[in-house]
C-alpha positions in Angstrom: -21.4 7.5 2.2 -20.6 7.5 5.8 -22.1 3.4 6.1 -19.7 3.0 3.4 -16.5 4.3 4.8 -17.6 2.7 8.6 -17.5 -1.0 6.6 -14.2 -0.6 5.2 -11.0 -1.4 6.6 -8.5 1.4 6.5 -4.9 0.5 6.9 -2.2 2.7 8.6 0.6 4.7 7.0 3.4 2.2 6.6 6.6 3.7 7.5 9.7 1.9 6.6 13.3 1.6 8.7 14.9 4.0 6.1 12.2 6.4 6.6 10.1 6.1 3.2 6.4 5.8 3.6 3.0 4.6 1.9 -0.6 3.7 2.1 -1.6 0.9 0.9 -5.3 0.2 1.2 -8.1 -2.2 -0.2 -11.3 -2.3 0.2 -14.8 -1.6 -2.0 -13.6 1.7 -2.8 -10.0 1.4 -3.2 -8.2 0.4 -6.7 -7.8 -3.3 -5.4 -8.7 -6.9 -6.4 -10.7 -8.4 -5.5 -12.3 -5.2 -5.3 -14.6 -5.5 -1.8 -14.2 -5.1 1.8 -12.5 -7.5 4.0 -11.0 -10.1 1.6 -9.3 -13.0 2.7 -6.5 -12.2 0.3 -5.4 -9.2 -2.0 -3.9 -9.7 -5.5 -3.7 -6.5 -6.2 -3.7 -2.8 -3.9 -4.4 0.2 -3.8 -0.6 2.5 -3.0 -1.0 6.3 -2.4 1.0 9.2 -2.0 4.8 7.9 -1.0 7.0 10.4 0.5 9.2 10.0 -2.1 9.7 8.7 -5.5 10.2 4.7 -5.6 11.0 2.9 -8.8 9.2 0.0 -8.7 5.8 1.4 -8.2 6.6 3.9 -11.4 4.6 2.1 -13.9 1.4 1.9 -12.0 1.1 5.9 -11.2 -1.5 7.2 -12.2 -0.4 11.3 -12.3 3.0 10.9 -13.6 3.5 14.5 -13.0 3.2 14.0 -9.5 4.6 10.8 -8.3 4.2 11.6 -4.7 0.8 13.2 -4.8 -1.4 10.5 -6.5 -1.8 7.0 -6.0 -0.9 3.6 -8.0 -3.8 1.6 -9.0 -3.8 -2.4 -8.6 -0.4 -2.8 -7.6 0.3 -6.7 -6.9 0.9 -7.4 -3.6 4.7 -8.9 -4.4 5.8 -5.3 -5.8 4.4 -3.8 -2.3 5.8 -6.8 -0.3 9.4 -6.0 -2.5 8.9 -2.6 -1.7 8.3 -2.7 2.0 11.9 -5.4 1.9 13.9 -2.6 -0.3 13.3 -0.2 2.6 14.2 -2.4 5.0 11.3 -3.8 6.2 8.2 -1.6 8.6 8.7 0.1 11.5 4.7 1.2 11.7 1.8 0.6 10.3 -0.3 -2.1 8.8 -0.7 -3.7 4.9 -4.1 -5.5 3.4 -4.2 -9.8 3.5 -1.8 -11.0 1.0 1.2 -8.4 1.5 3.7 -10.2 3.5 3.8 -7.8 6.1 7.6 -7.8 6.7 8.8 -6.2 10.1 12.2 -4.2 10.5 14.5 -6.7 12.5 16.0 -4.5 15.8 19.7 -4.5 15.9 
C-alpha cells in the first residue's frame, strides 16, 4: 500500500481568496479519469471535503447527508475550474493537469 501512495501525486488543499476550500486530487486511487497516476490531462476529479456547502459540486456528492464530510466523484475539470473563479480565484494550493489553475489577482 505504501508503494502505492509514494507513486501518486497528492495535490494541496486549495484555498480560495474568499476563504472556501477543497481537495481536489487524481490519481490511481482517486475518483478521476483517466483513472492513473500522473496524467497528462484530467477530464474528470476527484473533490473532497469543502469547508462549506458549494452549489455546483451538489450533484456529484456522494453523502448527501454530509456535503462537507465526503467527497464528489468524477467532477469535470470546468465545474472545479468554475468553482475555483466563483471564489475568486486561489490563494494556496495546487489542482491536477487540466484544471485551469486560476490565481487570486493582488489588489
Amino acid at each position: 500500500m505504501n508503494e502505492i501512495l509514494d507513486k501518486m501525486n497528492r495535490y494541496s488543499k486549495v484555498i480560495c481568496a474568499d476563504g472556501f476550500e477543497m481537495s481536489v486530487q487524481a490519481n490511481e486511487a482517486a475518483y478521476c479519469t483517466p483513472r492513473m497516476n500522473n496524467a497528462d490531462r484530467y477530464k474528470e476529479v476527484e473533490v473532497g471535503f469543502p469547508n462549506d456547502i458549494e452549489p455546483m459540486l451538489l450533484e456529484y456528492v456522494e453523502n448527501e447527508g454530509k456535503p462537507t464530510n465526503t467527497v464528489y466523484p468524477y467532477v469535470p475539470v470546468q465545474v472545479v475550474t468554475n468553482v475555483i473563479a466563483r471564489h475568486g480565484g486561489m490563494v494556496e494550493g495546487n489542482v491536477p493537469p487540466g484544471v485551469i489553475p486560476l490565481r487570486a489577482s493582488a489588489r
